[in-house]
N, CA, C and O atoms as CSV, one atom per row, in Angstrom:
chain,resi,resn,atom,element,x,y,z
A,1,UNK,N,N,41.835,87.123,115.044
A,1,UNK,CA,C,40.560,87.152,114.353
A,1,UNK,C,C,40.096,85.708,114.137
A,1,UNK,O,O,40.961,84.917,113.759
A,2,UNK,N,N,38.642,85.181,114.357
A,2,UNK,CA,C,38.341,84.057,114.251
A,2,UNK,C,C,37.738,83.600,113.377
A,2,UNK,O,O,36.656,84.158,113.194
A,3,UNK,N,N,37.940,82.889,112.803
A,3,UNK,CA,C,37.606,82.138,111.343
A,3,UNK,C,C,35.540,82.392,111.164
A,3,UNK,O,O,34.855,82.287,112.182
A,4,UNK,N,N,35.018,82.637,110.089
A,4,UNK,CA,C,33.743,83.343,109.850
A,4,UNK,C,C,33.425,81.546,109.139
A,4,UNK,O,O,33.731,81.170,108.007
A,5,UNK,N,N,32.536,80.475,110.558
A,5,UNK,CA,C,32.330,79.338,109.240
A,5,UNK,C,C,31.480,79.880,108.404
A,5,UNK,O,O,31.626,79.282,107.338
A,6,UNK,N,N,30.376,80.980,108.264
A,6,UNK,CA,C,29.613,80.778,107.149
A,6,UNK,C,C,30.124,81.071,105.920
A,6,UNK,O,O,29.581,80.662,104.893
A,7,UNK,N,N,31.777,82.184,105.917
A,7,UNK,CA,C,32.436,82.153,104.664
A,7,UNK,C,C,32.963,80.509,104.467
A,7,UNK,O,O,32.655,80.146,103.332
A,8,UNK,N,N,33.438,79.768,104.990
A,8,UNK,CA,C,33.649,78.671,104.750
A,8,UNK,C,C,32.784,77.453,104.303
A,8,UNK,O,O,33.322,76.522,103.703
A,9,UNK,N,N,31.236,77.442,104.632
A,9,UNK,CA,C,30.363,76.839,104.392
A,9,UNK,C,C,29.540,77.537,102.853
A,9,UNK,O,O,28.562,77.100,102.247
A,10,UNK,N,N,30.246,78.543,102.621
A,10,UNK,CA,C,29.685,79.381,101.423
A,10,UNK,C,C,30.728,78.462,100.166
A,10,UNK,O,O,30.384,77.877,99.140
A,11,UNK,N,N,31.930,78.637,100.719
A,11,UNK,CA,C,33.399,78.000,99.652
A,11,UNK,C,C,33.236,76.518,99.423
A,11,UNK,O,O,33.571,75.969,98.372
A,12,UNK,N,N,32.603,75.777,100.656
A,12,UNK,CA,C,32.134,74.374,100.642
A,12,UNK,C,C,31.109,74.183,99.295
A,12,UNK,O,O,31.253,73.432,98.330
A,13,UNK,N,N,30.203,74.986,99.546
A,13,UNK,CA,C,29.260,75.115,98.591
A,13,UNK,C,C,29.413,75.375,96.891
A,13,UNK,O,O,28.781,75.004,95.902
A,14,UNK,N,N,30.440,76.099,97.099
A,14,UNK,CA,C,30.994,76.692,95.540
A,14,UNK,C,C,31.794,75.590,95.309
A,14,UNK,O,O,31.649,75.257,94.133
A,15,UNK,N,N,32.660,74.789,95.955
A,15,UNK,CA,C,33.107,73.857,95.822
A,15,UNK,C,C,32.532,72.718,94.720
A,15,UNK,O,O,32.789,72.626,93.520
A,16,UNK,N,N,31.504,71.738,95.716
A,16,UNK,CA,C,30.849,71.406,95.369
A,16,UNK,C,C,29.982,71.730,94.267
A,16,UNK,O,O,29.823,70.828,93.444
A,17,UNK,N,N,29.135,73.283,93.989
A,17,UNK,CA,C,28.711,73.317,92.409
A,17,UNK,C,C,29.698,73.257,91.775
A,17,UNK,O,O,29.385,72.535,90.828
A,18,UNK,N,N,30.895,73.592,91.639
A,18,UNK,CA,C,32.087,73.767,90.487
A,18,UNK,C,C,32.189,71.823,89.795
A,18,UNK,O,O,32.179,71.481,88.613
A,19,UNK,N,N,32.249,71.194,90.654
A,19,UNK,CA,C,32.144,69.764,90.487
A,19,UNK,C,C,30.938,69.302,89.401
A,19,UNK,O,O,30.987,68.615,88.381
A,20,UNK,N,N,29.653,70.108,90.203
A,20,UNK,CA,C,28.726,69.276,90.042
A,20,UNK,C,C,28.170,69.974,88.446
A,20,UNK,O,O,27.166,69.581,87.851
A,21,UNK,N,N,28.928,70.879,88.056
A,21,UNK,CA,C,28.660,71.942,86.744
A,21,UNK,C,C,29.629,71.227,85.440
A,21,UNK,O,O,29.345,70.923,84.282
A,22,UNK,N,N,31.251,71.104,86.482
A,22,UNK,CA,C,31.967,69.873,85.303
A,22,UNK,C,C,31.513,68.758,84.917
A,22,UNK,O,O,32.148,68.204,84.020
A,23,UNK,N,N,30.468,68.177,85.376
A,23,UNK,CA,C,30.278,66.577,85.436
A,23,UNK,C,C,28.952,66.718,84.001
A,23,UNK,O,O,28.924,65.798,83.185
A,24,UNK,N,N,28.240,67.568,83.890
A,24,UNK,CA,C,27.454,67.515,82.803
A,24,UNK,C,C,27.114,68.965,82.300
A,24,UNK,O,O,27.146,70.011,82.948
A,25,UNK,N,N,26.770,68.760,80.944
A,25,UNK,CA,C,25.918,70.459,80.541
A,25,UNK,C,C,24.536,69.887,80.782
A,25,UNK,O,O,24.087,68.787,81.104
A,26,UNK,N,N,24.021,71.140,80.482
A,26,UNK,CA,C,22.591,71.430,80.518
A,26,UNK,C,C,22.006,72.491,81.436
A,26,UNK,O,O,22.960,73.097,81.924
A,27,UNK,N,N,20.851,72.984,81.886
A,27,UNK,CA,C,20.490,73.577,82.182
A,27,UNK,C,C,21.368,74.175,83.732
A,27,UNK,O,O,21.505,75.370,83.995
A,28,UNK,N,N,21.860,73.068,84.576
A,28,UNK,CA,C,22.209,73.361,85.736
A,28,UNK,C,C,23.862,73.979,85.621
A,28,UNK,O,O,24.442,74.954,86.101
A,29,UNK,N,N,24.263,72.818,84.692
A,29,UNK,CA,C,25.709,73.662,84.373
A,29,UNK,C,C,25.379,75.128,84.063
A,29,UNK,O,O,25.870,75.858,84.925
A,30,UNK,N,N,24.832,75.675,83.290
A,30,UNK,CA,C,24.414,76.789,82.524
A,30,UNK,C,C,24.279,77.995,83.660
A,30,UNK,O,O,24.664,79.135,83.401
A,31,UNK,N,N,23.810,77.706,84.691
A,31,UNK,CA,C,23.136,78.088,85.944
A,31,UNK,C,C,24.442,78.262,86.976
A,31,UNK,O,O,24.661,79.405,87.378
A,32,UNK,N,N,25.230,77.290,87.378
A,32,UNK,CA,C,26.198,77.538,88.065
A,32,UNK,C,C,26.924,78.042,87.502
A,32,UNK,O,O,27.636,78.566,88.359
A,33,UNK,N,N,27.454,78.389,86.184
A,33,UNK,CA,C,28.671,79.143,85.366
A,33,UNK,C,C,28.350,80.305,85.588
A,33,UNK,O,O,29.177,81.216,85.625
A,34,UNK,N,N,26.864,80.492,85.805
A,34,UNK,CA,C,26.667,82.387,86.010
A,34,UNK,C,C,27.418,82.713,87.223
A,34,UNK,O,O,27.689,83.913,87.273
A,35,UNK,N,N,27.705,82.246,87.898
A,35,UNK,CA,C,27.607,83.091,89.259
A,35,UNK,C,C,29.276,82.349,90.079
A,35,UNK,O,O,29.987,82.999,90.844
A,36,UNK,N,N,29.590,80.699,89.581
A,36,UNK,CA,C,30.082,80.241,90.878
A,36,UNK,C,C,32.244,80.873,90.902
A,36,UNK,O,O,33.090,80.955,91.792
A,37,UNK,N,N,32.231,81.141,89.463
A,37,UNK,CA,C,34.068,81.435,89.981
A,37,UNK,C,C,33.510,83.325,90.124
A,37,UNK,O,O,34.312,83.777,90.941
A,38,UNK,N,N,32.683,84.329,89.757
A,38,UNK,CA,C,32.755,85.217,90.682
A,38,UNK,C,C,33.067,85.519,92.052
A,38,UNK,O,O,33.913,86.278,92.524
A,39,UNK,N,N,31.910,84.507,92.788
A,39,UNK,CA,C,31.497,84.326,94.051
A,39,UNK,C,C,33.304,83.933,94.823
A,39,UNK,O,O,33.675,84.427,95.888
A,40,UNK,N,N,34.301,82.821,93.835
A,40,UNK,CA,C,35.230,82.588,94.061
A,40,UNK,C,C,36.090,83.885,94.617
A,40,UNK,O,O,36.751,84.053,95.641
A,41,UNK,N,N,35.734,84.867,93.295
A,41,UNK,CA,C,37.057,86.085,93.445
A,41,UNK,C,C,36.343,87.071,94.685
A,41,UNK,O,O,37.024,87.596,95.566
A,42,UNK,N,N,34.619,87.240,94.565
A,42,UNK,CA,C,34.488,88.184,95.546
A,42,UNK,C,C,34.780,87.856,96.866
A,42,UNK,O,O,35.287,88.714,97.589
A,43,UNK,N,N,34.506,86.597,97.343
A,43,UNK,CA,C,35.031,85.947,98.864
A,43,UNK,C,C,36.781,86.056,99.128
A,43,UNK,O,O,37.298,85.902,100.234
A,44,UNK,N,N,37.476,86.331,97.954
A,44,UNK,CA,C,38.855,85.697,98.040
A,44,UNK,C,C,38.917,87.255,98.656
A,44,UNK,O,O,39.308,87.363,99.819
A,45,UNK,N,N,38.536,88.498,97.899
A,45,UNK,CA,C,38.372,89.901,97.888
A,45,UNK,C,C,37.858,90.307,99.066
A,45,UNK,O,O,38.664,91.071,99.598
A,46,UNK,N,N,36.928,90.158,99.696
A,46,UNK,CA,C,36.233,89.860,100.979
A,46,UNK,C,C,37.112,89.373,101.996
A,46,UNK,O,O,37.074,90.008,103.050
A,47,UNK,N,N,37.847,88.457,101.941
A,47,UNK,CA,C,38.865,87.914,102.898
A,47,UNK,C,C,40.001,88.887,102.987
A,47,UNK,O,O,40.474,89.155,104.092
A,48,UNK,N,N,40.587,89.574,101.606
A,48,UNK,CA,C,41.924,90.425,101.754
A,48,UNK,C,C,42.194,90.887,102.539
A,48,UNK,O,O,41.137,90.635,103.117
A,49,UNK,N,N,42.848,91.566,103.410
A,49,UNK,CA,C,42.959,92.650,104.012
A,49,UNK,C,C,44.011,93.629,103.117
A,49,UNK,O,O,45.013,93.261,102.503
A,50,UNK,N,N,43.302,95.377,103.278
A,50,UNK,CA,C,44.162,96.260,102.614
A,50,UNK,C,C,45.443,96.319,103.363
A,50,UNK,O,O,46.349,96.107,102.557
A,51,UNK,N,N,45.848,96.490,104.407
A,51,UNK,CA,C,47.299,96.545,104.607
A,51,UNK,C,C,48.249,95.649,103.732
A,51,UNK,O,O,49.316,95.929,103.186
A,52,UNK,N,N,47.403,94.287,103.777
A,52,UNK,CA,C,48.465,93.290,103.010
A,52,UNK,C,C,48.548,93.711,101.746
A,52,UNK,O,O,49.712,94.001,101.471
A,53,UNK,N,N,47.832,93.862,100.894
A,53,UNK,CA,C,48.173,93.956,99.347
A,53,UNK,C,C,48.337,94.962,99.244
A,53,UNK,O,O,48.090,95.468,98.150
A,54,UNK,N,N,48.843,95.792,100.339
A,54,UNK,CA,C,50.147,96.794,99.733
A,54,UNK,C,C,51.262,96.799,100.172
A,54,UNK,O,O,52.105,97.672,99.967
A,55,UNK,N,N,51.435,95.416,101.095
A,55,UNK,CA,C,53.078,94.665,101.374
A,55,UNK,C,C,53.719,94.090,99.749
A,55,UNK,O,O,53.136,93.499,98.840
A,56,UNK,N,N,54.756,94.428,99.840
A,56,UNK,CA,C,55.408,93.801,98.762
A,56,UNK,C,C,55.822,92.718,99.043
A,56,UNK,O,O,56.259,92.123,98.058
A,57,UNK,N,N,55.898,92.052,100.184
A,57,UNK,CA,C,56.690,90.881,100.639
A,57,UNK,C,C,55.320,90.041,100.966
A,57,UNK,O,O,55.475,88.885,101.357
A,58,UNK,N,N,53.960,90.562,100.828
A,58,UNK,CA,C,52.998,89.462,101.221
A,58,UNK,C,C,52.518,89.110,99.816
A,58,UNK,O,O,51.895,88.082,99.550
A,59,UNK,N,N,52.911,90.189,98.818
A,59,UNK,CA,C,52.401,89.650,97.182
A,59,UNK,C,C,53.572,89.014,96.494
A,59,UNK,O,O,53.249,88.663,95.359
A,60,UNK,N,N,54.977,88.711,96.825
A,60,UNK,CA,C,56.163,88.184,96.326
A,60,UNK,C,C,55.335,86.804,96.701
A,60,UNK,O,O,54.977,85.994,95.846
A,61,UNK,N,N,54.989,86.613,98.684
A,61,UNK,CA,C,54.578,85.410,98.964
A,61,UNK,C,C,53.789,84.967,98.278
A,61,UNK,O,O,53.921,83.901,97.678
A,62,UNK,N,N,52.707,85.781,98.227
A,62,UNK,CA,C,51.154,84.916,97.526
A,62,UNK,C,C,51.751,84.422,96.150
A,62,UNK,O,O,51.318,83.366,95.687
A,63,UNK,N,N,52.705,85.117,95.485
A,63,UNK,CA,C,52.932,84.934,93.995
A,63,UNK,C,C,53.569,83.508,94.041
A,63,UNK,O,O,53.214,82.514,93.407
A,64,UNK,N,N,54.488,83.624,94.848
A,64,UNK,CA,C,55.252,82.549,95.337
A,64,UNK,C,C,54.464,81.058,95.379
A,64,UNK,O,O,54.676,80.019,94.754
A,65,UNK,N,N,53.377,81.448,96.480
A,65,UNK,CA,C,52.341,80.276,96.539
A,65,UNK,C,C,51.443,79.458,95.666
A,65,UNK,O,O,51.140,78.273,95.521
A,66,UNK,N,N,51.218,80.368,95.262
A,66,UNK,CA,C,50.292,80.390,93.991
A,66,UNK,C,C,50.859,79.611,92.568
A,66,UNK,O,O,50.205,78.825,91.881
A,67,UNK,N,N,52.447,80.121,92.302
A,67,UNK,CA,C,52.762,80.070,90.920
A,67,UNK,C,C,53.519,78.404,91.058
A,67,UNK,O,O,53.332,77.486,90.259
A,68,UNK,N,N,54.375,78.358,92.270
A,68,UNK,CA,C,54.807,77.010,92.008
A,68,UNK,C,C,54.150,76.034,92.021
A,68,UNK,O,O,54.924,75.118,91.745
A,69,UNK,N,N,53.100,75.619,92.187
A,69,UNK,CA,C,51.912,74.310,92.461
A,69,UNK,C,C,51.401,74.645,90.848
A,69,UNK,O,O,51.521,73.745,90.017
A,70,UNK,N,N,50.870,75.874,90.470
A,70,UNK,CA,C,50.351,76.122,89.414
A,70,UNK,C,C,51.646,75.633,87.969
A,70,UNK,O,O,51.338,75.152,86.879
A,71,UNK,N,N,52.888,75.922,88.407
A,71,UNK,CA,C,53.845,75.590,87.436
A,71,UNK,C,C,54.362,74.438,87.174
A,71,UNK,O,O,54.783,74.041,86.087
A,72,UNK,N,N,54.320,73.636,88.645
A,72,UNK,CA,C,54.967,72.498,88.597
A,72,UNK,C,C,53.487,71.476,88.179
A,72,UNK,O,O,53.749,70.286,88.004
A,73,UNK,N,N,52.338,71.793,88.056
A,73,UNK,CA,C,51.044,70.912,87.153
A,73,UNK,C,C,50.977,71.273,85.948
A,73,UNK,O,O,50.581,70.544,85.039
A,74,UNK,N,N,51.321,72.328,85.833
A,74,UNK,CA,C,51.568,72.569,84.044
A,74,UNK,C,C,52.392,71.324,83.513
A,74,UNK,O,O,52.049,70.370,82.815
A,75,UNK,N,N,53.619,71.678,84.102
A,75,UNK,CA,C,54.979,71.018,83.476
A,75,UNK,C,C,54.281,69.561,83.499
A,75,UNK,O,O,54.212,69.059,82.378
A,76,UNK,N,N,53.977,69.114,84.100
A,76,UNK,CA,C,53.304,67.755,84.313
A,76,UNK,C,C,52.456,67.438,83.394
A,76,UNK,O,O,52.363,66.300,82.934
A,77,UNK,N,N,51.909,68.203,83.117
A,77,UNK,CA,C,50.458,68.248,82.402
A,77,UNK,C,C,50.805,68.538,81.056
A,77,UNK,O,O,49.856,68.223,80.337
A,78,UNK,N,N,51.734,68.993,80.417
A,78,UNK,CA,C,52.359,69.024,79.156
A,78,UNK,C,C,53.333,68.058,79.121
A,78,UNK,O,O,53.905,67.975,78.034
A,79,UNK,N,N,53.750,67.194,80.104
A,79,UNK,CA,C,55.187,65.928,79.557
A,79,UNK,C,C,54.036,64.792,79.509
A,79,UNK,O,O,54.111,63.861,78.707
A,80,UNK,N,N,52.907,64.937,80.472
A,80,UNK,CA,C,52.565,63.468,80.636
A,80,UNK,C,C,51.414,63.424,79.676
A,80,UNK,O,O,51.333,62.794,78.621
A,81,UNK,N,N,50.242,64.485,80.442
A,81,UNK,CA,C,49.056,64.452,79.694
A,81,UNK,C,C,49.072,64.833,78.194
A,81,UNK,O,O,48.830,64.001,77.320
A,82,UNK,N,N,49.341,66.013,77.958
A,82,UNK,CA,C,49.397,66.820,76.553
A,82,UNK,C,C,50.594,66.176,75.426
A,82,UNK,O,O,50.664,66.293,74.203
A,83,UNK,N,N,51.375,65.541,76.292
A,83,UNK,CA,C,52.850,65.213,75.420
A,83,UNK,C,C,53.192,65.640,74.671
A,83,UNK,O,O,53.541,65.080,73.632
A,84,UNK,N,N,53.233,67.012,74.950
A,84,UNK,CA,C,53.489,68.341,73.968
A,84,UNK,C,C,55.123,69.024,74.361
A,84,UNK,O,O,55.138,69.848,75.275
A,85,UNK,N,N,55.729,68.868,74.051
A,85,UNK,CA,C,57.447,69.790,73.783
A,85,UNK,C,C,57.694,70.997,73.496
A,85,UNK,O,O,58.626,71.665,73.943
A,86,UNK,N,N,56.457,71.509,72.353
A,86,UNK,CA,C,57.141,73.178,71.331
A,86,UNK,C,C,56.727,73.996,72.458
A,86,UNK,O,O,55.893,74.026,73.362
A,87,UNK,N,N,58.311,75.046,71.677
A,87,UNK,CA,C,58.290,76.460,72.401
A,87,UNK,C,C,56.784,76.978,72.432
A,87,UNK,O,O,56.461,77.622,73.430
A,88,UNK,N,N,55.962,76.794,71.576
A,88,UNK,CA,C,55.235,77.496,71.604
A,88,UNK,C,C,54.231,77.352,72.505
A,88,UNK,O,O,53.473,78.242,72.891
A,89,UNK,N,N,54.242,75.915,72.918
A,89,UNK,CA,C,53.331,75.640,73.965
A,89,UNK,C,C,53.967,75.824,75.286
A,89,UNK,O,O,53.097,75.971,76.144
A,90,UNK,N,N,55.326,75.876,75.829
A,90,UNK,CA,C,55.917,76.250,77.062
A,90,UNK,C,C,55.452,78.502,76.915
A,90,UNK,O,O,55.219,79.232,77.878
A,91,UNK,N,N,55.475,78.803,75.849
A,91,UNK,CA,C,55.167,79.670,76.024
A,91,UNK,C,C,54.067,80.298,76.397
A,91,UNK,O,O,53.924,81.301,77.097
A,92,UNK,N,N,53.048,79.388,75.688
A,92,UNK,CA,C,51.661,79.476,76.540
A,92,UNK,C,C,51.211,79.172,77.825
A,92,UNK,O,O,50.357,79.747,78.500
A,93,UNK,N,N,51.989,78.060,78.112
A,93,UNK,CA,C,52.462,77.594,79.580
A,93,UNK,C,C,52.803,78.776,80.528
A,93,UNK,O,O,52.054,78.642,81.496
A,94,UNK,N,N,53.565,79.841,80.695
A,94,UNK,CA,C,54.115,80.929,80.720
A,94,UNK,C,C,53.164,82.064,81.108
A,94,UNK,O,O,52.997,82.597,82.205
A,95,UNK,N,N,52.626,82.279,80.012
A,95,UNK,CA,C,51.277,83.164,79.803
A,95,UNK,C,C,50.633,83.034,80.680
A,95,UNK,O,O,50.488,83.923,81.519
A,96,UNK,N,N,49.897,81.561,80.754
A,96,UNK,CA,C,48.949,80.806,81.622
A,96,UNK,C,C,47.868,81.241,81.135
A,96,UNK,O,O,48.115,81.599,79.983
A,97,UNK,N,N,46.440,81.463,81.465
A,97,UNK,CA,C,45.033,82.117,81.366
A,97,UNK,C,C,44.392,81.207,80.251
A,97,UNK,O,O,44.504,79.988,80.124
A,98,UNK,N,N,43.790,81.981,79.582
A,98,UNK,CA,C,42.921,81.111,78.422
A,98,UNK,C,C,43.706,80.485,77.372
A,98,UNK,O,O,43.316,79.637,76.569
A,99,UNK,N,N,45.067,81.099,77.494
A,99,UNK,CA,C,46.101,79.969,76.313
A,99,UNK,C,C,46.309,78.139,76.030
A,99,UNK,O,O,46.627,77.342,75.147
A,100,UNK,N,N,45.853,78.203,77.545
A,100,UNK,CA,C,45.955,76.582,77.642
A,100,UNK,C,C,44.754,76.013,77.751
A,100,UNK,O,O,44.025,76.758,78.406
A,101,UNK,N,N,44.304,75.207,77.472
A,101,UNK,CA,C,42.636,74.605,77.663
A,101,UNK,C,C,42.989,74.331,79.235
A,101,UNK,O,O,44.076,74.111,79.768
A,102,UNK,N,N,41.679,74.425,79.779
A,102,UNK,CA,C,41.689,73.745,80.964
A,102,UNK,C,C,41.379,74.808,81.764
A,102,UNK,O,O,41.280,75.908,81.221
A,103,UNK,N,N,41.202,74.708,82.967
A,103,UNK,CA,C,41.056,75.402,84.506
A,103,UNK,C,C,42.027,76.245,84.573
A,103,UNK,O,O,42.033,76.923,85.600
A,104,UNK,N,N,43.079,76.487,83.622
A,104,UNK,CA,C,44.265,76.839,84.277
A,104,UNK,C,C,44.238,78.413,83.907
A,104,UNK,O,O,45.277,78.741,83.335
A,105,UNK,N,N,43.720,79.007,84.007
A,105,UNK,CA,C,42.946,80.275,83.935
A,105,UNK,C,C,43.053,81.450,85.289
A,105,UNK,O,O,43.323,82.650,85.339
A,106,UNK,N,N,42.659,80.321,86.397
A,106,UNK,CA,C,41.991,80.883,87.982
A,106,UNK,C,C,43.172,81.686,88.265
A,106,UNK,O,O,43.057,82.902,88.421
A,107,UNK,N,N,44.498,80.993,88.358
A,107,UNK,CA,C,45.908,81.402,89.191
A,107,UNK,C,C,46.151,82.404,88.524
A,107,UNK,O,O,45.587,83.326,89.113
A,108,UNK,N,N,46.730,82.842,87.512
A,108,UNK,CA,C,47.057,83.667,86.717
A,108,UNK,C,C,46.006,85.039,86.584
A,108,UNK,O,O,46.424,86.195,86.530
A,109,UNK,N,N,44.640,84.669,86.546
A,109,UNK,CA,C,43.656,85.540,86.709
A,109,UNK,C,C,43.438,85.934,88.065
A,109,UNK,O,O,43.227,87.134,88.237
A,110,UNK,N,N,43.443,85.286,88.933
A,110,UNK,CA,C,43.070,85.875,90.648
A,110,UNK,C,C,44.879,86.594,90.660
A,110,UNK,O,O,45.018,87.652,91.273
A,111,UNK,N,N,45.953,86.060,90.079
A,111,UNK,CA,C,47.202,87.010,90.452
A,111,UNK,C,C,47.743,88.585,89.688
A,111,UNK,O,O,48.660,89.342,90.004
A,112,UNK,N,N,46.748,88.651,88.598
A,112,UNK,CA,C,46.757,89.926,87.866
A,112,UNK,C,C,45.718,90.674,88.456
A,112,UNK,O,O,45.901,91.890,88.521
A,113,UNK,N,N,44.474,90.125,88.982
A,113,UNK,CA,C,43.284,90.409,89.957
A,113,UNK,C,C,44.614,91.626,91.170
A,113,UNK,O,O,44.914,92.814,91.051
A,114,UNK,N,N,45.052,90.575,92.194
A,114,UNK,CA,C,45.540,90.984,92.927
A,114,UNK,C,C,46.257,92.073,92.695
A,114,UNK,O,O,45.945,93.061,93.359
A,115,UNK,N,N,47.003,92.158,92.049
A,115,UNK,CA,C,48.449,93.183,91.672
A,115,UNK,C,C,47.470,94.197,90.931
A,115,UNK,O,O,47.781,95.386,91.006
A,116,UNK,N,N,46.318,93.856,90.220
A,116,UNK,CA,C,45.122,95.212,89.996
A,116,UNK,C,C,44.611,96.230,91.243
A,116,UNK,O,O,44.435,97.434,91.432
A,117,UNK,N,N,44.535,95.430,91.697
A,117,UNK,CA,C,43.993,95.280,93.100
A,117,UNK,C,C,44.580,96.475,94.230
A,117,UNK,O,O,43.930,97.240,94.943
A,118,UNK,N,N,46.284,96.283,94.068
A,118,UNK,CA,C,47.336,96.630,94.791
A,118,UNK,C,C,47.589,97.722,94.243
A,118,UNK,O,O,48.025,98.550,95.043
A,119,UNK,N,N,47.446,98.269,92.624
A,119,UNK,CA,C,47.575,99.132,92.588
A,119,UNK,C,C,46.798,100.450,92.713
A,119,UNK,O,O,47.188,101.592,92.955
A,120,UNK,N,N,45.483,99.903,92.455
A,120,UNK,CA,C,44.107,100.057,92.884
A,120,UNK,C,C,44.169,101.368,94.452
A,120,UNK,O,O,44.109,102.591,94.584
A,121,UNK,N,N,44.330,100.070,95.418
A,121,UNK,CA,C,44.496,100.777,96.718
A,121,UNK,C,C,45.918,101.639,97.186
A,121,UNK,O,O,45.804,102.595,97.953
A,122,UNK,N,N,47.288,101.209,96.649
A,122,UNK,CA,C,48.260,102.123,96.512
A,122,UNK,C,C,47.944,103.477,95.803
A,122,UNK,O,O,48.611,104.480,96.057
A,123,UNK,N,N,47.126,103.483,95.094
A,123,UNK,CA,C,47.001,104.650,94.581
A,123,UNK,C,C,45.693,105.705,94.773
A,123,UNK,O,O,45.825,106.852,94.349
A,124,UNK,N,N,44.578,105.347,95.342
A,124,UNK,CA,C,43.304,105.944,95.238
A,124,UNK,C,C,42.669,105.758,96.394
A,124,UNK,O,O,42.804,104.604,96.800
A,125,UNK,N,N,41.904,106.579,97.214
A,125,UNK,CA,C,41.128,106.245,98.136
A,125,UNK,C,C,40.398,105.210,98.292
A,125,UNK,O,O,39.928,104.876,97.204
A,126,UNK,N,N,40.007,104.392,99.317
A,126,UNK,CA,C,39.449,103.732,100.079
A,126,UNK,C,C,38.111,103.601,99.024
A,126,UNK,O,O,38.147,102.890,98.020
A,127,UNK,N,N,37.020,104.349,99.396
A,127,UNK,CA,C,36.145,104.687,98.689
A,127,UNK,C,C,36.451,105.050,97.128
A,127,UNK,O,O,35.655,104.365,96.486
A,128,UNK,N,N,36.966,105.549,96.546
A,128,UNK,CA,C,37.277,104.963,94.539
A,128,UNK,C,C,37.812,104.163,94.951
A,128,UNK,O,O,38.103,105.213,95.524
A,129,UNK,N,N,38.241,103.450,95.265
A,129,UNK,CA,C,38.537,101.992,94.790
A,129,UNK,C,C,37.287,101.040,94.952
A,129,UNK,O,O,37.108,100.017,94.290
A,130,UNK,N,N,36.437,101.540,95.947
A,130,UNK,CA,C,35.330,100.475,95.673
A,130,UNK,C,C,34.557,100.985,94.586
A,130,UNK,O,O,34.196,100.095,93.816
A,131,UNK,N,N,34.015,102.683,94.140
A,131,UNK,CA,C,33.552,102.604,93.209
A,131,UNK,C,C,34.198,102.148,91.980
A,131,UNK,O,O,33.396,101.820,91.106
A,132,UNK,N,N,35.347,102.048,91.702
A,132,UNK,CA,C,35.787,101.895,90.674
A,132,UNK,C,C,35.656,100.300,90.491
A,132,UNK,O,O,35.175,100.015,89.394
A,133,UNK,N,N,35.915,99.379,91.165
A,133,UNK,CA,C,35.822,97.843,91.220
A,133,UNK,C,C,34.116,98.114,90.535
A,133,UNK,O,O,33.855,98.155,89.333
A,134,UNK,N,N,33.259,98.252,91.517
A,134,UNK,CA,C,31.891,98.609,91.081
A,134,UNK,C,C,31.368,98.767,90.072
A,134,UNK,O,O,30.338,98.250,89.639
A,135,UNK,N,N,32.288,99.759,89.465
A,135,UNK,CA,C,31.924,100.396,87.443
A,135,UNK,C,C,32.713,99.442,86.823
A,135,UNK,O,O,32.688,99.856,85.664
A,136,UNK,N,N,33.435,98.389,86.814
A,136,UNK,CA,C,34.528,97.780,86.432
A,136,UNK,C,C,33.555,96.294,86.738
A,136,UNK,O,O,33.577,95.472,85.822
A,137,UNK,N,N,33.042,96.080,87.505
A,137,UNK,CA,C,32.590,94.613,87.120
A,137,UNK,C,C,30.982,94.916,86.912
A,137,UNK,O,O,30.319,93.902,87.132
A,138,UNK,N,N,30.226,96.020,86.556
A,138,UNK,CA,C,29.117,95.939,85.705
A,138,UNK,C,C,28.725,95.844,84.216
A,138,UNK,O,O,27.538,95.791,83.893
C-alpha cells in the first residue's frame, strides 16, 4: 500500500498549527484548540487498520512504542525539569493524562483510545462500531 501524501501534508499542517497555537493566546490559539489534536486522533483512526487492533501482539507493540519514549521523558522531566521526588508525583507520572501539567496527556489518551477501540471492534459489528464512535464523539 502506498503512502496517501495528502494524509501527510494534512499532519504537516497540524503540526505546524500545534506550534503556532503554543507560541501565543488569543484569538488564533482559541481557533486551532477547536479542531487541531481531534484531527490528530481521527487521522491516527483513519490510518488503523481493523485486523491490527485486534492483534494482541500489534497492541503489546504499539504499547511498547509509545510508553517507553513517553516514560523515559517523564523520568527526565521530573529529576531535571520539575525536581520533584514524592511518591505522589511518580504516581501521577504512572497515571499519565491530565495529572501532570504539560502535553503529556496525548500517549496515554491515544493508548486507552486504542484498547477502546479494540474492544469496540472485538466485540460489535463493523457498522456499530462506527455508529457508536459517532454518538460517542457528539
Amino acid at each position: 500500500m502506498s503512502r496517501d501524501v495528502r494524509i501527510d501534508i494534512i499532519r504537516g499542517i497540524l503540526i505546524v498549527s500545534v506550534v503556532v497555537a503554543h507560541f501565543r493566546e488569543g484569538i488564533v490559539h482559541d481557533i486551532i484548540f477547536l479542531f487541531h489534536m481531534p484531527l490528530f486522533f481521527i487521522l491516527t483512526g483513519f490510518l488503523l487498520k481493523y485486523e491490527k487492533v485486534t492483534d494482541v501482539m500489534y497492541l503489546k507493540q504499539r504499547t511498547v512504542k509509545l510508553l517507553i519514549p513517553y516514560l523515559c521523558y517523564m523520568v527526565l522531566d521530573l529529576l531535571f525539569v520539575r525536581q520533584t521526588f514524592s511518591l505522589k508525583d511518580m504516581i501521577k507520572l504512572l497515571w499519565g493524562g491530565r495529572a501532570i501539567a504539560g502535553t503529556y496527556w496525548y500517549i496515554t489518551c491515544l493508548l486507552f483510545t486504542l484498547f477502546m477501540f479494540s474492544v469496540l471492534v472485538k466485540n460489535f459489528h463493523k457498522n456499530t462500531v462506527k455508529h457508536l464512535i459517532l454518538l460517542g464523539g457528539v
